[in-house]
C-alpha positions as CSV (number, residue, x, y, z in Angstrom):
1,X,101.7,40.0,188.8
2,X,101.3,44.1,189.1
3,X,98.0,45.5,189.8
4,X,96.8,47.5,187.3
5,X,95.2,49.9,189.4
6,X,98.2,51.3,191.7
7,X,101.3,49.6,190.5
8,X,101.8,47.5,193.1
9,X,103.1,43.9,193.8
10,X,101.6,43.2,196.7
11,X,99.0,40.4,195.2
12,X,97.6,38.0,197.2
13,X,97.1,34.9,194.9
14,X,94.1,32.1,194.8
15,X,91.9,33.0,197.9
16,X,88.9,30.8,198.2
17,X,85.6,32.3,198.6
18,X,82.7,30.7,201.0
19,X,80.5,31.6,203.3
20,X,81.5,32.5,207.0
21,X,78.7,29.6,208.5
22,X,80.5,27.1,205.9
23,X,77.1,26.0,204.9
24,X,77.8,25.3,201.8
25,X,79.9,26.8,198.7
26,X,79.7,29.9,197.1
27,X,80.7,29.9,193.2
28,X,79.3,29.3,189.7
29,X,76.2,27.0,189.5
30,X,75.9,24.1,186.9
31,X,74.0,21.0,186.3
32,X,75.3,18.0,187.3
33,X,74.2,14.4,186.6
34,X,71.2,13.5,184.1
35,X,67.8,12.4,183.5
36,X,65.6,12.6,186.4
37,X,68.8,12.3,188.6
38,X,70.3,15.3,187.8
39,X,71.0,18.3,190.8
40,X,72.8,21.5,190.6
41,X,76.6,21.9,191.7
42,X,78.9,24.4,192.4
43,X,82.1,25.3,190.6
44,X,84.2,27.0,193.7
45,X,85.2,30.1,193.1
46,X,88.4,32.0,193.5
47,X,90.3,35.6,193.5
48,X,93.2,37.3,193.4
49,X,93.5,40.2,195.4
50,X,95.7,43.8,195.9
51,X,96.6,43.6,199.2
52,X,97.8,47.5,199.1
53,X,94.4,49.3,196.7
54,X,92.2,46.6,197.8
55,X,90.8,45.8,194.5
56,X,90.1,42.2,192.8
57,X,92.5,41.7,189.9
58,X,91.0,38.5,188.8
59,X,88.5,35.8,189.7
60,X,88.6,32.0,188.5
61,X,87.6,28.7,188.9
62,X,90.0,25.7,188.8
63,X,88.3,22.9,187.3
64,X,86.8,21.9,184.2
65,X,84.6,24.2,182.3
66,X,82.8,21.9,179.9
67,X,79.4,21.9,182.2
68,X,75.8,22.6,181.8
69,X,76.2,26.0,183.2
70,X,73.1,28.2,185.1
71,X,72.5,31.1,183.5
72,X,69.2,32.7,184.8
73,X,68.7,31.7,188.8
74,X,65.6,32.4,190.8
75,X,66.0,32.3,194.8
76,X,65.4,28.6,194.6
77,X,68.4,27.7,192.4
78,X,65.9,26.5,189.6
79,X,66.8,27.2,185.6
């Protein structure tokens, strides 16, 4: 992989984000479950990084995409 941004190789592949307390995941929210037993989950996200310019070349999830994603959030996580 190049960077498209300065040319280089230097690419640090498939770095997790979280947060530094580890209390809990940072990522792409979704719906999990149904009914009344339903809760919201998160997809864990991750990037690929120029080590030399410093910029994010790409960011990714690895598992399946066919969820019930969020796509408006309040600060309580709600729909």
């Amino acid at each position: 992989m190049k960077c498209p941004y300065c040319g280089s190789e230097h690419i640090e592949v498939g770095i997790a984000w979280g947060k530094s307390a580890e209390t809990g995941s940072v990522g792409l929210k979704f719906s999990a479950g149904g009914g009344f037993f339903s809760y919201v989950n998160v997809a864990q996200v991750y990037s690929d990084l120029c080590l030399d310019c410093k910029s994010i070349l790409r960011t990714y999830i690895k598992e399946d995409t066919d969820k019930d994603w969020y796509h408006l959030c309040d600060n309580y996580g709600m729909k």
